[in-house]
N, C-alpha and C positions, 0 to 999 in steps of 0.2 A: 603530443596532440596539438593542432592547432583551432583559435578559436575560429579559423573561416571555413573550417570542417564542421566542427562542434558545432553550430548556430545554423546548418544547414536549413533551407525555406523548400526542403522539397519533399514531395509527397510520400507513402509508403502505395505502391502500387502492386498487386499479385494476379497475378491471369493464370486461370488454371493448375492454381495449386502453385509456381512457383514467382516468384518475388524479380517484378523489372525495373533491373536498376536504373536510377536518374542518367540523363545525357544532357548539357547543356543546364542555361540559366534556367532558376525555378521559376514556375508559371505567376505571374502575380495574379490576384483574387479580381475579378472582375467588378465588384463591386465596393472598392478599395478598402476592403479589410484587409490589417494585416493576418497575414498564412497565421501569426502564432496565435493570434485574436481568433481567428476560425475555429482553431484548436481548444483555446477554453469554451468556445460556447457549443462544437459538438460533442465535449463531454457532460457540460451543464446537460442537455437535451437527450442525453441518452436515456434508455429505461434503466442501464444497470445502477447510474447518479441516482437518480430518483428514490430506488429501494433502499438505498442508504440510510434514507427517511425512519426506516422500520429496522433497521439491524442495530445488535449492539455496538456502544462505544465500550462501554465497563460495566454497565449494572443491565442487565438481559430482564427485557419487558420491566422496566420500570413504568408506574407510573406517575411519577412526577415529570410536571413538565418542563423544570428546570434545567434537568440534568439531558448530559447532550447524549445523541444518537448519534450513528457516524455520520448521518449528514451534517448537523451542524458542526461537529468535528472539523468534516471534511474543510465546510467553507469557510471557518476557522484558519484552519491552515492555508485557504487556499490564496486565504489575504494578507498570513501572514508572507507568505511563498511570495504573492506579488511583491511587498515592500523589502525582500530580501533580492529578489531579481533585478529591481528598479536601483537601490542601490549601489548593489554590486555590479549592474549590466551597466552604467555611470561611468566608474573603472574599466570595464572592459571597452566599452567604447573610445576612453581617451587612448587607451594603448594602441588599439586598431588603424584608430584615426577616420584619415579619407579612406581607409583598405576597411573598414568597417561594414560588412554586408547586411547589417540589421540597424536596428536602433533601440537605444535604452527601454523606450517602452515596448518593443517585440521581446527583448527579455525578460522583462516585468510575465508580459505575457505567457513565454516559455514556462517560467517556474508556475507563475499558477496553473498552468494546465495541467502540468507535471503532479501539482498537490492536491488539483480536484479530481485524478484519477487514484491516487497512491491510495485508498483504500477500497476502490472499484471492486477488487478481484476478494474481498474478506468473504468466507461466507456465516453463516447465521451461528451466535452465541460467540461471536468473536473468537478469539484466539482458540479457545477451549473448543470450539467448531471444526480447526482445524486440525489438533489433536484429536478428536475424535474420528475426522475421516482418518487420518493416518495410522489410528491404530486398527482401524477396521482391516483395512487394506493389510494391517501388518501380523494379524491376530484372528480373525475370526475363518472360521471353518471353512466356510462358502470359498473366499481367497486363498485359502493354502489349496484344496481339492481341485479349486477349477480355475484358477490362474495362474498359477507359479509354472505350469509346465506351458500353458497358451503363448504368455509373452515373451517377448524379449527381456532382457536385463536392464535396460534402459527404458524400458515399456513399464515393467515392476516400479523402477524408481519414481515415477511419476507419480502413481497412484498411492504409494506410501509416502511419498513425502508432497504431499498438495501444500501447497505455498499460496497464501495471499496474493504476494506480488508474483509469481510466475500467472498465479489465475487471471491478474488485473492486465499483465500484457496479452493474454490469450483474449479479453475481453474488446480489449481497442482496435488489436490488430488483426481479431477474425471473426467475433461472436457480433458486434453493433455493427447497423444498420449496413454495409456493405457485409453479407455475410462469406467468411471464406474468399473474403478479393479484396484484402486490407484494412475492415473492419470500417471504423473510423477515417479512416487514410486519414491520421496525422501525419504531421510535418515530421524527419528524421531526427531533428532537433528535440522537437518536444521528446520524442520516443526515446533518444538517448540520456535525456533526462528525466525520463522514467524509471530507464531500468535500475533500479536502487543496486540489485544486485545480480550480476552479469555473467551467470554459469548454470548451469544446467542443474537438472537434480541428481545425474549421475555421478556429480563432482560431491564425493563426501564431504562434510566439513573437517573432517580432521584431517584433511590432504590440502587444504587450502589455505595452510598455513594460519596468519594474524592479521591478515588485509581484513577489514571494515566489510568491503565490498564482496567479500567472496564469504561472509557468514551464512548465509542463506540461499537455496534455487532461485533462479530470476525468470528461469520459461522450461518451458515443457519440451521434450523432442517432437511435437509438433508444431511446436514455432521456433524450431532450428534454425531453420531457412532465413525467417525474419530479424531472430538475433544475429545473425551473421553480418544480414542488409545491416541492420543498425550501426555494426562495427566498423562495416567496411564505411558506408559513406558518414559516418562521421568519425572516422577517423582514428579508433578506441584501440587503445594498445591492447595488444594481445600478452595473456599474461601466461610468462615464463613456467615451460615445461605441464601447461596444462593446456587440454585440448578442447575447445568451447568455452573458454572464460576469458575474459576482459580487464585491463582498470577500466575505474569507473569515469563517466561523462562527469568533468567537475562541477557543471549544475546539481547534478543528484548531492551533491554536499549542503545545498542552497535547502532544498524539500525536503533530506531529513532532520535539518536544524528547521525547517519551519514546523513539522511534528513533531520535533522534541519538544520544541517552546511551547505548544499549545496543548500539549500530553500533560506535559510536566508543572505547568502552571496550571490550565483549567482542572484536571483530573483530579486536584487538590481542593479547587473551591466545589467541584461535584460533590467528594466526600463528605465535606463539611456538611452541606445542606443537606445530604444522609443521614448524617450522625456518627459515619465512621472513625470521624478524626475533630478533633474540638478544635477549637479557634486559636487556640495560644499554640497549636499546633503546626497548622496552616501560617500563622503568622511569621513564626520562627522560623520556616522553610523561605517563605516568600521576599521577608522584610529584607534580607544579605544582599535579594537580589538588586529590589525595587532603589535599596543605597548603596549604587552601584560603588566600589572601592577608589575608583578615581577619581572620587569627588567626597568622600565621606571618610573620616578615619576608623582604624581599627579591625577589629576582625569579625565577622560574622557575627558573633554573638553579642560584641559593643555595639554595632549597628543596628540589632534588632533592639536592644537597650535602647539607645538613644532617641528611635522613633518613637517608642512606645511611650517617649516621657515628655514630648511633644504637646502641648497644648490644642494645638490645632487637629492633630492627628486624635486625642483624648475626648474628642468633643465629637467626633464621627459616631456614626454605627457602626454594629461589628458587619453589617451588610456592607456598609458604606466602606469600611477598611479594607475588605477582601476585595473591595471591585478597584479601590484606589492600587492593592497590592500586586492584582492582576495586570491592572495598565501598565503601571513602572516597568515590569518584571518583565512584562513582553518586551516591552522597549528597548528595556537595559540590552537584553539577551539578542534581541534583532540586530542591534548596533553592535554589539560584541562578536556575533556571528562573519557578518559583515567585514571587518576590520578585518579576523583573523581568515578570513575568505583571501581578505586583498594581500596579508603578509603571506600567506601560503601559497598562493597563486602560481609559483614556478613547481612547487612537488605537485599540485593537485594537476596542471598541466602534465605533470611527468610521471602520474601516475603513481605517486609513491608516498601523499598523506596519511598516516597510521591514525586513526581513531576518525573522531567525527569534530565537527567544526567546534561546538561548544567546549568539547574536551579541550581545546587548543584557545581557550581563552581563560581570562582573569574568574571568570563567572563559573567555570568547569564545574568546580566541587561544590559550590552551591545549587547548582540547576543537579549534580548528582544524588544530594542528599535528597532532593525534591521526589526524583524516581524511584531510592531508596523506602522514601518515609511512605510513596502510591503502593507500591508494593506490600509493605508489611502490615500497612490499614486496610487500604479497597481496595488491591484486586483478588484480597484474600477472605474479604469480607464475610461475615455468617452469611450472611443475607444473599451474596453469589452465589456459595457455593452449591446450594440445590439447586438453585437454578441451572448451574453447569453441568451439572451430574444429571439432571434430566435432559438438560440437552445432546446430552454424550447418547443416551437414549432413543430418543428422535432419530438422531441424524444416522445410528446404527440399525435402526428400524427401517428407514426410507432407505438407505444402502441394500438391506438383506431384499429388500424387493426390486428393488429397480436392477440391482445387480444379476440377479437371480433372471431376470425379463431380457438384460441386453446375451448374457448368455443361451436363455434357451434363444433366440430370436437368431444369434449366430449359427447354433447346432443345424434352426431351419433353412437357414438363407445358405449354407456353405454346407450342408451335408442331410438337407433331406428332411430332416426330421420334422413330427409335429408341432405344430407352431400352440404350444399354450395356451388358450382363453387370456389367461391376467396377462399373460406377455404382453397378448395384442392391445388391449385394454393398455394397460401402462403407456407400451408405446405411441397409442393416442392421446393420452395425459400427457406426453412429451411433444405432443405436434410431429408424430412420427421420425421422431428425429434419430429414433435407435434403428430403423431403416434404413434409411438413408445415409448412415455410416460404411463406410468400404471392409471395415475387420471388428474383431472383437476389442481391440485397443482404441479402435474411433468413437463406437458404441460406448464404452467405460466413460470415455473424456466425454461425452455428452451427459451420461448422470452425473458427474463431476460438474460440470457446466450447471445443470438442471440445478441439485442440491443445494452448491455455493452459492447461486443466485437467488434462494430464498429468503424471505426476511423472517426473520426470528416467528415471528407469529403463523404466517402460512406455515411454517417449517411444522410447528404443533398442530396444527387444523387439519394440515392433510397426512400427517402420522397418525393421530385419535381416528379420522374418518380411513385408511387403510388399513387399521387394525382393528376396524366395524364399534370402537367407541365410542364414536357419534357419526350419526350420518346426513 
């Protein structure tokens, strides 16, 4: 891969369903912003940014106002993304030189744009949201009866394995403000460091090997066509003996090391102010990092010692310690990322770095314990768990109906039949959009659309009011 492909300033363009490749220099912005500057602030502006406000990070309808939601999440990451791009795009620009088609802060820019989208496409009760659509799709009656024989195989895939990040690029590149003619029209650049992970959902994961990049679907076979754009103009090696998959755009290494570090470090000080996890908990996670080893002796566990015996550190709050634990920890971990950005930088070019950037520094197993210890505290919490379990509820509720509406609405439009009262109803709660679909699989991807775009709370408001529990 090269980086004057990678960095590409040119737009995503679609006329009539299919994708017009670039010709020539990219257009520069009339109003002399940079293309990649445009790019974070029409994500900042979109509606789907905004609901981020209302969706879960980890604790579903909290009401403490402490603890983050995925928007502050998001902007979290999305600064730590900048100070990983600016870095790193430093290095990339000495290399390039005068052949340089950007500059250090257009990659600043890139990465954050890349990181105020990367949880665009979640939809509501977080991860557990999205296991729930997929076992709908995978398990319930409605599904087996009246769509296993309608779709295609790669139609099925979709619907059973709904992906955050496949949703998030369905979002940029067809659902915001240019609807179905680019979306968004980001830059190719930003786009390709977007796609965290660059295969379809008909690509199992047990066929795609131990690549980092190929754990997870990255887009729908409705945005086939766009993934393809993304590869070709920037340039993404096509990966051996598999058909619709990529390595990955070496910026995607830059955005998932800026949400590990803000996962892995905030998610810790969330708990605390929970109750899930006590302080000498948190501490012992954080301190290894915050003293980082190149500068402090010993091993993890002498270093959380040595802080703790500190005078000055002794004299803090335990508020005051965790926000001191939090700064270091990002830092250490931004700068380690960084480093092992710039020594890997010929595999990441060639497509062939095994794990993720943190794993490939001094800091690895401390930022792992950190994941380890969010896991077995909060994301397993008493306190989640009904929450999730109602929302597995919800979200199989609003499925059993909307689903049920874009089918009969197909039986009418393609074979006659009576159109249902709630069909038509629904499909006006949708702004007609289950209309306006060409087949029963375009129809699906709209209550797909519809549901994952909900924030945690409408998600409840309008399941109790469809199933006449409050009106």
């Amino acid at each position: 891969m090269r980086w004057e492909d990678l960095l590409s300033a040119h737009r995503l363009a679609v006329r009539d369903g299919s994708v017009s490749l670039p010709e020539g220099p990219a257009r520069p912005a009339a109003d002399g912003r940079s293309p990649f500057q445009i790019d974070v602030d029409r994500v900042i502006f979109s509606s789907s940014f905004r609901r981020l406000q209302n969706k879960t990070q980890v604790h579903p309808l909290s009401d403490n106002d402490h603890v983050h939601t995925r928007l502050t999440h998001t902007i979290e990451v999305g600064s730590v993304g900048q100070s990983l791009g600016l870095m790193a795009g430093a290095h990339i620009a000495r290399q390039l030189g005068d052949n340089s088609p950007v500059t250090v802060a257009d990659i600043g820019y890139m990465v954050q744009a890349a990181c105020l989208a990367h949880d665009i496409g979640n939809p509501p009760f977080g991860h557990s949201g999205e296991d729930a659509i997929n076992e709908w799709f995978k398990t319930s009656r409605l599904a087996k009866e009246e769509l296993t024989s309608r779709l295609s195989g790669p139609e099925l895939e979709d619907l059973r394995h709904f992906e955050g990040n496949a949703q998030g690029l369905r979002i940029v590149s067809q659902l915001e403000m240019m609807r179905f003619e680019g979306g968004l029209n980001l830059t190719y650049g930003t786009l390709g460091t977007f796609i965290k992970y660059p295969r379809a959902t008909s690509l199992s994961a047990t066929h795609t090997g131990t690549y980092t990049g190929l754990k997870k679907p990255g887009y729908y076979q409705a945005e086939r066509h766009i993934a393809q754009a993304i590869a070709k103009v920037c340039g993404l090696l096509p990966h051996e003996g598999l058909d619709g998959a990529w390595r990955r755009h070496p910026l995607v290494y830059l955005v998932e090391a800026a949400d590990d570090i803000c996962y892995s470090v905030v998610d810790l000080e969330d708990g605390w102010e929970l109750g899930c996890v006590t302080f000498e908990e948190v501490e012992r996670a954080l301190a290894p990092i915050a003293r980082h080893p190149d500068k402090y002796d010993g091993d993890a566990q002498q270093r959380w010692e040595t802080l703790r015996g500190e005078d000055w550190y002794k004299q803090k709050s335990e508020n005051d310690r965790i926000g001191f634990l939090r700064g270091k920890a990002i830092g250490n971990l931004v700068k380690a990322a960084v480093d092992a950005f710039i020594a890997h930088e010929d595999e990441l070019l060639a497509g062939r770095l095994e794990g993720d950037l943190l794993a490939n520094t001094p800091l690895g197993t401390d930022a792992k314990y950190c994941k380890k210890l969010a896991v077995q505290k909060i994301y397993n919490a008493q306190h989640v768990l009904p929450i999730e379990i109602a929302g597995f509820e919800v979200i199989h509720g609003l499925l059993d109906s909307f689903v049920r509406a874009a089918i009969d609405i197909e039986e009418h439009k393609n074979h006659g039949k009576r159109l249902p009262p709630q069909a038509d109803r629904i499909d006006k709660l949708l702004s007609g959009k289950l209309k306006e679909a060409n087949d029963l699989y375009g129809r699906l991807m709209r209550v797909m659309d519809y549901i994952s775009g909900m924030t945690d709370r409408y998600a409840v408001t309008l399941f109790r009011k469809l199933q006449g529990i409050t009106i």
